[in-house]
Backbone as JSON, one array per atom type, in Angstrom:
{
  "sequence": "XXXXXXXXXXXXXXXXXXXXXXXXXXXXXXXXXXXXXXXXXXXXXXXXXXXXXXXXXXXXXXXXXXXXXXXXXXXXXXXXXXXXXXXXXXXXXXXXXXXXXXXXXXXXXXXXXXXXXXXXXXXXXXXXXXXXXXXXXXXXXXXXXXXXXXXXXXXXXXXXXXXXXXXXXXXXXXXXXXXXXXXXXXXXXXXXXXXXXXXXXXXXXXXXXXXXXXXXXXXXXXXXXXXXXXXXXXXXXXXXXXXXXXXXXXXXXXXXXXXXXXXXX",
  "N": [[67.31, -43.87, -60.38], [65.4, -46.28, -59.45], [61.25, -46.87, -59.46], [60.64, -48.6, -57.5], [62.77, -48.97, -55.92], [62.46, -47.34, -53.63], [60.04, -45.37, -51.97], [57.41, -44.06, -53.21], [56.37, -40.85, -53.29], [55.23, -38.71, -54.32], [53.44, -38.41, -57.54], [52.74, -37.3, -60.63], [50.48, -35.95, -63.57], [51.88, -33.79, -66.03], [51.12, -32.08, -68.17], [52.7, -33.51, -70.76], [54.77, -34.66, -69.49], [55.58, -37.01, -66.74], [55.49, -36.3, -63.12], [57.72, -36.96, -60.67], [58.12, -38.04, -57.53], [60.62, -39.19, -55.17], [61.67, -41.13, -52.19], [64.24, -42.38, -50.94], [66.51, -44.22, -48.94], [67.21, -41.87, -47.23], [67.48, -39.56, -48.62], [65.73, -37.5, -51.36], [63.95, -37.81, -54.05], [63.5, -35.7, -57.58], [62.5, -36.89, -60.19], [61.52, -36.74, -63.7], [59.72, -38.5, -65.96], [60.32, -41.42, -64.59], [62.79, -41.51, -65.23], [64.39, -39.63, -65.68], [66.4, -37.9, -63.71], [66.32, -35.08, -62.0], [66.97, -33.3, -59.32], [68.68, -34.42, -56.68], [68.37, -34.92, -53.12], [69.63, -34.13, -50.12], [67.99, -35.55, -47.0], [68.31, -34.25, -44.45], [69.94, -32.65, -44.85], [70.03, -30.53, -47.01], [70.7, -28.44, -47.99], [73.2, -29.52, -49.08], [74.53, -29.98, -52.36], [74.12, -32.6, -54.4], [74.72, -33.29, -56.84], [76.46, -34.19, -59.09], [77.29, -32.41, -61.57], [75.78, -29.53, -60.48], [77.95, -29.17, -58.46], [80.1, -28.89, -59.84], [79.33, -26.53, -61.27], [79.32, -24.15, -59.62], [81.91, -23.18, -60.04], [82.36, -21.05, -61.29], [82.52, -19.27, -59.08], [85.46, -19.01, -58.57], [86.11, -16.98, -60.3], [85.03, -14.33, -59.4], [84.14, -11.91, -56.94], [81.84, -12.84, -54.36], [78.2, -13.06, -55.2], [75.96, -10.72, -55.19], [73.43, -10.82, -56.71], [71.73, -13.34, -58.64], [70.21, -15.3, -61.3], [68.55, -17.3, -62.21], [67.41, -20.34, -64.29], [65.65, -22.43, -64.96], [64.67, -24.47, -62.91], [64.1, -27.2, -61.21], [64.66, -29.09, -58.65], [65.4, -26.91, -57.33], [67.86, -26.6, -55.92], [70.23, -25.33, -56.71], [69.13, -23.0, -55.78], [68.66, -23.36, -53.0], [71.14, -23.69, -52.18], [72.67, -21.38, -51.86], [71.17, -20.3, -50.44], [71.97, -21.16, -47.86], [74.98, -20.62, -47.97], [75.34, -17.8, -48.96], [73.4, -16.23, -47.67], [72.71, -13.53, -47.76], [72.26, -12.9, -50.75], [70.74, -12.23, -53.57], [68.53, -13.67, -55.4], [66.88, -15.1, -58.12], [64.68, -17.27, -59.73], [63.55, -19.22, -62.46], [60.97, -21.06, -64.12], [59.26, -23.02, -66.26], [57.48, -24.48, -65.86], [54.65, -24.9, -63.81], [53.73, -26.97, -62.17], [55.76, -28.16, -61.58], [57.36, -25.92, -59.62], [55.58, -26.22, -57.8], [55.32, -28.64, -56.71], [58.05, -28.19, -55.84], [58.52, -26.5, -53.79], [56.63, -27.68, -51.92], [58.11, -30.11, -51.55], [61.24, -30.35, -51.81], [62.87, -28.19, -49.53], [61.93, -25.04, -49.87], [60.92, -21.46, -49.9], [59.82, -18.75, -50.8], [60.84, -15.21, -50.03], [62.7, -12.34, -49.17], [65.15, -12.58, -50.41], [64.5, -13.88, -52.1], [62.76, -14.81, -55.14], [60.58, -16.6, -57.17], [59.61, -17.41, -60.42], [57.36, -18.68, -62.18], [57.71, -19.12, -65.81], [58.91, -18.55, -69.72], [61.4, -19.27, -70.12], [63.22, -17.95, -72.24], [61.59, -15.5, -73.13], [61.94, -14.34, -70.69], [64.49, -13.32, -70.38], [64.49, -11.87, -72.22], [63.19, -9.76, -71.97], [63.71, -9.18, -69.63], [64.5, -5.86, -67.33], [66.16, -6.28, -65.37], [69.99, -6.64, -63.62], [72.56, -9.06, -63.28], [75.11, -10.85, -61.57], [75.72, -13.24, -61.65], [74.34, -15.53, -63.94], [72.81, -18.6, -64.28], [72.52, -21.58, -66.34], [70.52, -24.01, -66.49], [68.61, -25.77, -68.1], [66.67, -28.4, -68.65], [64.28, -31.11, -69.33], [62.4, -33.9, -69.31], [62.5, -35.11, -71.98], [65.17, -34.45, -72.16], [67.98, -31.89, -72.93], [67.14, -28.69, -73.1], [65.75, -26.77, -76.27], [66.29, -24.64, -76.41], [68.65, -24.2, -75.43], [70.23, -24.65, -78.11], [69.9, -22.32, -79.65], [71.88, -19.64, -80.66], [71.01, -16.72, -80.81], [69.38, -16.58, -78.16], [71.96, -16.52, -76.37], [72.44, -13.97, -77.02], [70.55, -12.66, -75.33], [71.52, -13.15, -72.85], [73.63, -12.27, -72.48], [73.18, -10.0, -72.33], [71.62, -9.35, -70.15], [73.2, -9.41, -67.74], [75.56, -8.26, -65.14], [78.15, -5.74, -65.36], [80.49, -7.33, -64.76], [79.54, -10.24, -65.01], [78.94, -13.54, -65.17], [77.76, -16.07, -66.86], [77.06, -19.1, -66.85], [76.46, -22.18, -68.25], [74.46, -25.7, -67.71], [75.54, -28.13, -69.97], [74.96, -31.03, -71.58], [75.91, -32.94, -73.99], [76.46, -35.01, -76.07], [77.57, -35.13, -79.35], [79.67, -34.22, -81.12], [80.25, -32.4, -82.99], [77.9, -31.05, -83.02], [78.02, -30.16, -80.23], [79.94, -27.77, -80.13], [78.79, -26.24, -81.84], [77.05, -24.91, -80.53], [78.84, -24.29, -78.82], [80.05, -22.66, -80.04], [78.33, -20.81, -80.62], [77.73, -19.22, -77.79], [80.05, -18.09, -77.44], [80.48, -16.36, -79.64], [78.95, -14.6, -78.7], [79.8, -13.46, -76.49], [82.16, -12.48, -77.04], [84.14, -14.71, -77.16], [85.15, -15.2, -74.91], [85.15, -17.16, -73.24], [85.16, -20.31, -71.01], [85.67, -23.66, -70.54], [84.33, -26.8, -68.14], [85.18, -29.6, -67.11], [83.05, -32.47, -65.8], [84.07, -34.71, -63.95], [83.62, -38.35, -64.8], [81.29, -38.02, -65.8], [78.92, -36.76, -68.34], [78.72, -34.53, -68.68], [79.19, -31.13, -69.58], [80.34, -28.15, -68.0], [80.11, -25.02, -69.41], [81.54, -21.49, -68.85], [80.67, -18.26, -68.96], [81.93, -14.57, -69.74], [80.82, -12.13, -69.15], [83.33, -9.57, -69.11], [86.65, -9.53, -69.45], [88.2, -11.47, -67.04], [90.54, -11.08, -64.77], [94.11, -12.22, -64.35], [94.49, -15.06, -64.16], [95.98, -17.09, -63.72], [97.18, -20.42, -63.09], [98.62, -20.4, -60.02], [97.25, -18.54, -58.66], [94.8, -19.02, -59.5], [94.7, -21.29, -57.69], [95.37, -20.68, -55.16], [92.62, -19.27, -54.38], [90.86, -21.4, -54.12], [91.77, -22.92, -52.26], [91.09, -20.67, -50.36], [88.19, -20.89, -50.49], [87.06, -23.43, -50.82], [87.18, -23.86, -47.85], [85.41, -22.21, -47.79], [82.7, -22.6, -48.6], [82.88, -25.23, -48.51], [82.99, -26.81, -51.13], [85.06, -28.77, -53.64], [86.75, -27.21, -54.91], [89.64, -27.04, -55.83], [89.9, -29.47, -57.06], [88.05, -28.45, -59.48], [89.89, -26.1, -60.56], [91.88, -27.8, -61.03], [90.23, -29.24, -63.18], [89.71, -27.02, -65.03], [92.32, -26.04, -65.9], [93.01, -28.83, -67.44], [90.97, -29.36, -69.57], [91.12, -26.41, -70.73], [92.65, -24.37, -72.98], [96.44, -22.88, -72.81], [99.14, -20.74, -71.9], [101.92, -21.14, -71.09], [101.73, -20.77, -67.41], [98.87, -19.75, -67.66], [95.06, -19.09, -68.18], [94.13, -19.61, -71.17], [91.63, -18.04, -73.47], [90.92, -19.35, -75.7], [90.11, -21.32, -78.45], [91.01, -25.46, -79.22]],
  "CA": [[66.56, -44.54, -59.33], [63.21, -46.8, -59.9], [60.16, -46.58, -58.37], [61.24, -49.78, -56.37], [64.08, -48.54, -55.15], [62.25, -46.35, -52.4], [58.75, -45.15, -51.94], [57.29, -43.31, -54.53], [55.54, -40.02, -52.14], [54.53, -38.06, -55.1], [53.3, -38.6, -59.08], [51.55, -36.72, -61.25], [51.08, -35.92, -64.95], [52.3, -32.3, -66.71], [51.65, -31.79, -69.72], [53.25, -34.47, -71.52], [55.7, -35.63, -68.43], [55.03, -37.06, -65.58], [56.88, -35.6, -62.37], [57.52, -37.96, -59.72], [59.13, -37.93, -56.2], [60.79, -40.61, -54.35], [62.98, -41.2, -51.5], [65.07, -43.64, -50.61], [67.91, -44.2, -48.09], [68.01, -40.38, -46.75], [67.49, -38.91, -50.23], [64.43, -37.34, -51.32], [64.57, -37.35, -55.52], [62.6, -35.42, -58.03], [62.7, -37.06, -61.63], [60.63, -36.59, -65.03], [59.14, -40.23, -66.66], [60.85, -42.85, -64.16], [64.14, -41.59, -65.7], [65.25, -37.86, -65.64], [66.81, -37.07, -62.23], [66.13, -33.47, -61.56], [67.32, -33.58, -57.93], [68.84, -35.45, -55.2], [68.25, -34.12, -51.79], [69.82, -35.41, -48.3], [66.82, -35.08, -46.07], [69.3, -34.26, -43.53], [71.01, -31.7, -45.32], [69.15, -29.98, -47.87], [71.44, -27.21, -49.13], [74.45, -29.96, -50.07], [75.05, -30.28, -53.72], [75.01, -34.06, -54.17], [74.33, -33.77, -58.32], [78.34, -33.31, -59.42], [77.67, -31.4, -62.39], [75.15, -28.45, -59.93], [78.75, -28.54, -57.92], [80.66, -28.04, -60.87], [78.55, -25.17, -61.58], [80.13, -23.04, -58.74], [83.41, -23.25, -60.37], [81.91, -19.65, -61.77], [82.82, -18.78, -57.83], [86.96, -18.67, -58.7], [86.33, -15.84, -60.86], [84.48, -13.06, -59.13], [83.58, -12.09, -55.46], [80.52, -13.55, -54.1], [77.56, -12.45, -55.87], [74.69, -9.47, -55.17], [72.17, -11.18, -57.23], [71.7, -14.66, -59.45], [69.44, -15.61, -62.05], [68.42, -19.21, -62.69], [67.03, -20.86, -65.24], [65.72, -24.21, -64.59], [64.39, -24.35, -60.91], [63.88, -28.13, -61.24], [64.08, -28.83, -57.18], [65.53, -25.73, -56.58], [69.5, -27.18, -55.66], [70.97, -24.08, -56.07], [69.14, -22.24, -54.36], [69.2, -23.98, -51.46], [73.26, -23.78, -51.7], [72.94, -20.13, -51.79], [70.47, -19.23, -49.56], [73.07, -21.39, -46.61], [76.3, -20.17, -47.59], [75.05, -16.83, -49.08], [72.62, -15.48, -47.11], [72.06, -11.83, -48.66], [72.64, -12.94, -52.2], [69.27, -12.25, -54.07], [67.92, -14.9, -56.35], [65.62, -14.75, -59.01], [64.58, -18.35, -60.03], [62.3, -19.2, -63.23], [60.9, -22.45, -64.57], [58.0, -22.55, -67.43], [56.12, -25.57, -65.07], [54.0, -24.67, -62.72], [53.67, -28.24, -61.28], [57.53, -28.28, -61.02], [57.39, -24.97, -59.06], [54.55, -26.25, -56.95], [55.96, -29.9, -55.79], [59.54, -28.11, -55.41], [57.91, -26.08, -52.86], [56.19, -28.73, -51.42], [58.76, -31.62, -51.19], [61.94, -29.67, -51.65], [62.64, -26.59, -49.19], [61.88, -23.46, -50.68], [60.36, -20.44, -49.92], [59.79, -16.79, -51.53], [61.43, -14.36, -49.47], [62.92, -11.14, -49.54], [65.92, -12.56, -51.52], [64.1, -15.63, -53.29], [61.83, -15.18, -56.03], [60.36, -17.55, -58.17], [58.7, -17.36, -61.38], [56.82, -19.27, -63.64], [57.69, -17.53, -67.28], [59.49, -19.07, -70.3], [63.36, -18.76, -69.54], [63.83, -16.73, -73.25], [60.96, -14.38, -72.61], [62.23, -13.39, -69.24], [66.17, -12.2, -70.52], [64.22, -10.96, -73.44], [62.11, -8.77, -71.66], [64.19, -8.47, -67.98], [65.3, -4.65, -67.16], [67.36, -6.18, -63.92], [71.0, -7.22, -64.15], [72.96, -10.27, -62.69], [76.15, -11.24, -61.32], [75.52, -14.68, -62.44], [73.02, -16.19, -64.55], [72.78, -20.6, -64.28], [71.52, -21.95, -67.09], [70.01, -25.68, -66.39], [67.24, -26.16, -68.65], [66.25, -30.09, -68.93], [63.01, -31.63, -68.87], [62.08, -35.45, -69.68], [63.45, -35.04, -73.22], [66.53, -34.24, -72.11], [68.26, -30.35, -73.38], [65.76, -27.72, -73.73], [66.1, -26.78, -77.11], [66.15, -23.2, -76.27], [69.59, -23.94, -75.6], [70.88, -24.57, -79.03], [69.78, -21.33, -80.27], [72.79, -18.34, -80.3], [69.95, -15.26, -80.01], [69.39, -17.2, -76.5], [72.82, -16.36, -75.62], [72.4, -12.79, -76.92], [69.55, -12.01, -73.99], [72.02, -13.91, -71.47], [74.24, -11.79, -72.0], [71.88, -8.75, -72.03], [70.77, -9.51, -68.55], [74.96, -9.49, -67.13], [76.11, -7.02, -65.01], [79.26, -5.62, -66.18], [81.68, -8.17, -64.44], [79.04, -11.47, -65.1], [79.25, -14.69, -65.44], [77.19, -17.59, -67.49], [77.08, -20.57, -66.37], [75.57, -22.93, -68.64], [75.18, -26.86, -67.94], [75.97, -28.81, -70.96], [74.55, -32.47, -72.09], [76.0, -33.08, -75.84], [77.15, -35.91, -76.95], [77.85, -35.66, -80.49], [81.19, -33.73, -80.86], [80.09, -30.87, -83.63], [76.31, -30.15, -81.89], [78.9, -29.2, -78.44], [81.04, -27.19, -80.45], [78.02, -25.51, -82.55], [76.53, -24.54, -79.14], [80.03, -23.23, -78.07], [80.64, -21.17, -81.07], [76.76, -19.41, -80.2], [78.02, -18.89, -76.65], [81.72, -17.17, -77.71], [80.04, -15.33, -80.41], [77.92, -13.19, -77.92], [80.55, -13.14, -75.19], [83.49, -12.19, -77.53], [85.44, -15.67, -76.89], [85.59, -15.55, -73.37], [84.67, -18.56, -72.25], [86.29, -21.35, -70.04], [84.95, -25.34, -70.15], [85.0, -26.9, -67.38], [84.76, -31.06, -67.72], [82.46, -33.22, -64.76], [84.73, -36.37, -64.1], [83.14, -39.17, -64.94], [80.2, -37.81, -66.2], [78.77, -36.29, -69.59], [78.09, -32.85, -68.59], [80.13, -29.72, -69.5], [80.01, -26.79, -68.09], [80.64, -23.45, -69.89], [81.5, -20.35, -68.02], [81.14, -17.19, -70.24], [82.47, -14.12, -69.27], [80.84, -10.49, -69.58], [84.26, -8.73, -68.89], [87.89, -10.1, -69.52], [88.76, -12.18, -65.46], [91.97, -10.7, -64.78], [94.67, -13.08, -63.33], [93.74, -16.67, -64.15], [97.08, -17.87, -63.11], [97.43, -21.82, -61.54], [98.68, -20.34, -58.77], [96.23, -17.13, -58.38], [93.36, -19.86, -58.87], [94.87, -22.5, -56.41], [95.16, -19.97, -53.54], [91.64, -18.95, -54.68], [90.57, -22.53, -54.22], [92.03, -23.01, -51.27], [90.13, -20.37, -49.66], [86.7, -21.23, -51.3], [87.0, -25.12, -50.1], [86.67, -23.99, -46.88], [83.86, -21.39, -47.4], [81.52, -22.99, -49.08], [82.2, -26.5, -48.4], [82.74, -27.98, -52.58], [85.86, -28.85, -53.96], [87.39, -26.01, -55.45], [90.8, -27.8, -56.34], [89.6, -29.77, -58.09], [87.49, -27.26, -60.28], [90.61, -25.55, -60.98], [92.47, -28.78, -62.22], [90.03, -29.94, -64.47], [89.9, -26.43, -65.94], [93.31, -26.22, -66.76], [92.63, -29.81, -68.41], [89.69, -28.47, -70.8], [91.0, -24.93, -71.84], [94.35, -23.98, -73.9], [96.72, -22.27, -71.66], [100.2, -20.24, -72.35], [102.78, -21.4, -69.56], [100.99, -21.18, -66.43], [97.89, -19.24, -67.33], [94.29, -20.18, -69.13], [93.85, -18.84, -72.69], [90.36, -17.97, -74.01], [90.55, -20.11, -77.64], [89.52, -22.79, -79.09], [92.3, -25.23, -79.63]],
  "C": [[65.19, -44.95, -59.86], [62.75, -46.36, -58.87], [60.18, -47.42, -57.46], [62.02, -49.69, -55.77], [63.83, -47.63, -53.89], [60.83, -46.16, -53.09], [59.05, -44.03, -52.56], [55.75, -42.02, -53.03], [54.76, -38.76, -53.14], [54.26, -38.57, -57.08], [52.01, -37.92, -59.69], [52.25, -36.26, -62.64], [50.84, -33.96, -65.18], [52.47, -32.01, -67.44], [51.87, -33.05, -70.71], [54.75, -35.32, -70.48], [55.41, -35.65, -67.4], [56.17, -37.04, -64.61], [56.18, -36.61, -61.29], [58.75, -37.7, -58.2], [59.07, -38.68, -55.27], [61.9, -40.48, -53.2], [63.34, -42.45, -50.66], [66.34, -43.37, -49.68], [68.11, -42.84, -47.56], [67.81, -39.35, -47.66], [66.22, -38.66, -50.66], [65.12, -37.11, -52.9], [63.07, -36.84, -56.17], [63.0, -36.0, -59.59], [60.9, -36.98, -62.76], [60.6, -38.19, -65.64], [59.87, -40.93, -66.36], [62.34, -42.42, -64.34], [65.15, -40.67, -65.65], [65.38, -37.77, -64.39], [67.31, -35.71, -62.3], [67.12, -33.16, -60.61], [67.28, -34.35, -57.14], [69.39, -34.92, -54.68], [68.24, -34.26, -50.59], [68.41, -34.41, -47.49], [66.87, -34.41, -44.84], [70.02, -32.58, -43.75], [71.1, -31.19, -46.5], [69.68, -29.16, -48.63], [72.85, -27.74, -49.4], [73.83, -30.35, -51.62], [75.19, -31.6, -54.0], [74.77, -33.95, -55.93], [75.91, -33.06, -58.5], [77.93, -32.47, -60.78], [76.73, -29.86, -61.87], [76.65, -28.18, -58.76], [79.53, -28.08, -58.74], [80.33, -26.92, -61.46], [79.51, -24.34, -61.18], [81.34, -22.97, -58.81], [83.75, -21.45, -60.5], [82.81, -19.23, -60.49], [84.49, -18.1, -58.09], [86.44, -17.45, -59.17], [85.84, -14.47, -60.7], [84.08, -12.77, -57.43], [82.19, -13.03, -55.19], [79.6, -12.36, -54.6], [76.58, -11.4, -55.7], [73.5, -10.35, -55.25], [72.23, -12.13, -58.04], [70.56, -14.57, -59.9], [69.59, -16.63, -62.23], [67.2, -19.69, -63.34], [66.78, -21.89, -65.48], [65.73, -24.5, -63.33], [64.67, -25.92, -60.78], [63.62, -27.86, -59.86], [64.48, -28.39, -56.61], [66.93, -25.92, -55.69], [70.07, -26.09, -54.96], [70.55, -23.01, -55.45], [69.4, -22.58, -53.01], [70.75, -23.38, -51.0], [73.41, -22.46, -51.39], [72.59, -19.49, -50.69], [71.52, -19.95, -48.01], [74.61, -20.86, -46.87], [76.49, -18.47, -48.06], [73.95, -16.23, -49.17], [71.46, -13.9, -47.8], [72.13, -12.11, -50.07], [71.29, -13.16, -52.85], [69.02, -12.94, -55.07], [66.95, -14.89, -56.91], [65.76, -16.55, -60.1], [63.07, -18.58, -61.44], [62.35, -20.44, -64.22], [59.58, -22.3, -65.4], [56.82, -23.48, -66.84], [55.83, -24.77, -63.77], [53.86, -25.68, -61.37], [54.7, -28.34, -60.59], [57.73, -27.39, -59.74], [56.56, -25.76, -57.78], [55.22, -27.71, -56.08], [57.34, -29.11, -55.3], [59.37, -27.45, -53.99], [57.3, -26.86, -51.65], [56.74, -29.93, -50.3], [60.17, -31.18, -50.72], [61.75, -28.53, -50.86], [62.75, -25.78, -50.03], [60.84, -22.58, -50.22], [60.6, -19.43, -50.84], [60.08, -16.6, -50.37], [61.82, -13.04, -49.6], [63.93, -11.33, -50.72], [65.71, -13.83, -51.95], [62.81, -15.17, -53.85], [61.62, -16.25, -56.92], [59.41, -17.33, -58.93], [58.64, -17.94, -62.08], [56.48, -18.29, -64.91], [58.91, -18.79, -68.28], [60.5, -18.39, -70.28], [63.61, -17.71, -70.85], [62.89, -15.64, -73.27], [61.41, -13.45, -71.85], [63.35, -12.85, -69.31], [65.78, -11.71, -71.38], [63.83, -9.62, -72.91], [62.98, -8.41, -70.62], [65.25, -7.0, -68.37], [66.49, -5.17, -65.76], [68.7, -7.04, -64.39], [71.81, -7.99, -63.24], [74.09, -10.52, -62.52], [76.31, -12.41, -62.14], [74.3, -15.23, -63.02], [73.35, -18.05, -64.68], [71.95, -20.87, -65.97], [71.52, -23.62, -67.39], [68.67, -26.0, -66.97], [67.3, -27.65, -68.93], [64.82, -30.31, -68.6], [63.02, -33.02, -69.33], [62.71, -35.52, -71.38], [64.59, -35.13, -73.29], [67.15, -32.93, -72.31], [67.18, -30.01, -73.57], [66.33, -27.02, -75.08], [66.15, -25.39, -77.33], [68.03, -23.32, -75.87], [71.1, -23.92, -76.7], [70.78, -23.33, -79.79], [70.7, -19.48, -79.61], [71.69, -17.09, -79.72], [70.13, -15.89, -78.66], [70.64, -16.41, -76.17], [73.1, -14.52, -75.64], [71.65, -11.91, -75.56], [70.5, -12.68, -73.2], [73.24, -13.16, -71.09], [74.2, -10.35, -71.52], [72.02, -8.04, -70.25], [72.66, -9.71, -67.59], [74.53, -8.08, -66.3], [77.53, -7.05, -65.37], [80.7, -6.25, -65.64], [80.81, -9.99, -64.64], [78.97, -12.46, -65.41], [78.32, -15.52, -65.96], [77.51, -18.23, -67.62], [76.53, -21.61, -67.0], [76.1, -24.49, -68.69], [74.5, -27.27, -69.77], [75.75, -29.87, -71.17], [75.4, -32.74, -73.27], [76.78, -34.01, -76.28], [77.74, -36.3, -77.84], [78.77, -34.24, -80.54], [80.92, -31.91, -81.54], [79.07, -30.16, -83.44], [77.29, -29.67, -80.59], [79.27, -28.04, -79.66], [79.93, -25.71, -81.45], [77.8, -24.77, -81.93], [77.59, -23.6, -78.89], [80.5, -22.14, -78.75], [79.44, -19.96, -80.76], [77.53, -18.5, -79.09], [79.33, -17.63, -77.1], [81.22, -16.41, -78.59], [79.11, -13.83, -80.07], [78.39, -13.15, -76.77], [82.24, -13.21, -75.38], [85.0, -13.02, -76.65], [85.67, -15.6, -75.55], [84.77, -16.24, -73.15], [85.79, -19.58, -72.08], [85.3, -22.62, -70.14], [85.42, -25.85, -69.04], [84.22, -28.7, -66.93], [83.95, -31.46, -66.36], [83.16, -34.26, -64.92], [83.66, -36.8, -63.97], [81.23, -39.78, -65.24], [80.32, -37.23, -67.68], [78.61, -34.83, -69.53], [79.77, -32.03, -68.67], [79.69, -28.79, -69.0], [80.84, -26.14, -68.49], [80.48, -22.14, -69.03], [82.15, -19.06, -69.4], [80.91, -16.13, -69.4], [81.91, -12.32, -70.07], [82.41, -9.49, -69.82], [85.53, -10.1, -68.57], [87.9, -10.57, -67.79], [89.92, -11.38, -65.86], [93.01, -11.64, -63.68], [94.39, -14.52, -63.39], [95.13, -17.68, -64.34], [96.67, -19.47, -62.46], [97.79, -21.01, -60.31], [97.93, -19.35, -58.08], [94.89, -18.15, -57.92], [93.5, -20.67, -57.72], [94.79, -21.96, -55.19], [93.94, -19.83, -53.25], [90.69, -20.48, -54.13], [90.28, -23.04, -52.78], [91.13, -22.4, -50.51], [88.94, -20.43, -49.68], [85.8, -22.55, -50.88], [86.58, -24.71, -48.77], [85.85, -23.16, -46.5], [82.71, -22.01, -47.52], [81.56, -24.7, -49.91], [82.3, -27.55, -49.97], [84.75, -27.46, -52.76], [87.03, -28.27, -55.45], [89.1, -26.3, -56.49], [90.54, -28.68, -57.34], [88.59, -29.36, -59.75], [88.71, -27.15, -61.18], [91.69, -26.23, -61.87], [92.07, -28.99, -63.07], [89.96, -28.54, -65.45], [91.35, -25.97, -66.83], [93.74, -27.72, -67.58], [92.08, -29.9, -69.46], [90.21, -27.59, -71.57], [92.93, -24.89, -72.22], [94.83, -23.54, -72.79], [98.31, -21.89, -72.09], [101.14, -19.93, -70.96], [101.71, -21.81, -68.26], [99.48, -20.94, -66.1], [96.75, -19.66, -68.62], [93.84, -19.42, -70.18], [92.16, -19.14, -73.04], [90.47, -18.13, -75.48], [90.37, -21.46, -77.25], [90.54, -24.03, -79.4], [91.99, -26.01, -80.73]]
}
């Protein structure tokens, strides 16, 4: 979206990028230099998911009850929380972004509060699994800024603190940009190397984004038809399209008859 395309209601410079927020048609957006879309946010309806690879995220959802507690990594304008705090209420959230500005407009423009189960902190995302004593159902990991990847996500140690910070059934979630075939695959060997090969890809039609779901503790059951029932009931909890999740991951990952193999192929 340009700046012509809808009134421009916020701009300011950070550092070295300037954060801007516009809305147009119903849609309130937050992007980095004219070009990076952060978030897009019905004005209407604040805790839908309209960025398809922040719904592809919650694919994580098939594989474990609903969560206790989340960690996120990359507030931008604060998406998933939103999604959480309407369809899971008690589920405690611990949100942390290294801008302050970001934090401060998301607040601002985007709903968000602190709460009992919403924190937010400004702290550099590998500091905070370096250093954090608390442990996580799920950890997100959406780092982007005006550059594009945070480059904290090509580095394996990273994935060592990510998996640190798990509790002992947890899930990482990380989105995925990568274009060039053996930088993905470099990335994916970090990831499987500090979450002993369990991981699942899981493609965005008609987009560039992967997500990876890595896996503290073996899933048990990752049947087509275990997930499809799973799906089924999920679609109509929380509203995203669960079926289709479950197709494109048996599209992405190996699989032996009906069920989804953790290799490489």
């Amino acid at each position: 979206m340009q700046a012509t395309e809808g009134e421009l209601i916020f701009s300011n410079q950070s550092g070295d990028k300037r954060i801007e927020v516009l809305e147009h048609d119903g849609l309130r957006v937050l992007r980095f230099d004219g070009v990076a879309t952060q978030t897009a946010m019905s004005i209407e309806a604040s805790y839908k998911l309209l960025l398809p690879y922040t719904r592809t995220m919650m694919s994580c959802l098939l594989f474990q009850p609903p969560p206790s507690t989340v960690l996120l990594l990359g507030l931008g304008g604060g998406a998933i929380v939103r999604y959480f705090r309407r369809f899971l209420p008690e589920t405690r959230i611990r949100a942390v972004d290294n801008d302050a500005t970001v934090v401060d407009v998301c607040r601002k423009y985007f709903p968000l509060t602190d709460s009992e189960n919403v924190i937010v902190e400004v702290e550099d995302a590998f500091q905070f699994v370096q250093s954090s004593p608390s442990r996580y159902d799920i950890l997100f990991v959406d780092l982007y800024d005006h550059t594009g990847m945070s480059s904290l996500i090509l580095k394996p140690q990273f994935y060592h603190y990510c998996e640190r910070v798990l509790s002992e059934h947890g899930i990482l979630v990380v989105n995925l940009l990568i274009d060039e075939a053996e930088a993905f695959k470099t990335v994916l060997r970090g990831i499987r190397h500090h979450f002993r090969r369990l991981t699942l890809c899981v493609s965005v039609p008609d987009y560039r984004n992967i997500i990876v779901l890595a896996f503290k503790t073996r899933p048990l059951n990752v049947t087509r038809a275990r997930l499809e029932k799973r799906a089924t009931a999920l679609r109509l909890q929380f509203e995203l399209e669960f079926d289709a999740f479950v197709a494109e991951l048996f599209k992405a990952n190996p699989t032996h008859g009906d069920e989804l193999l953790f290799e490489i192929r």
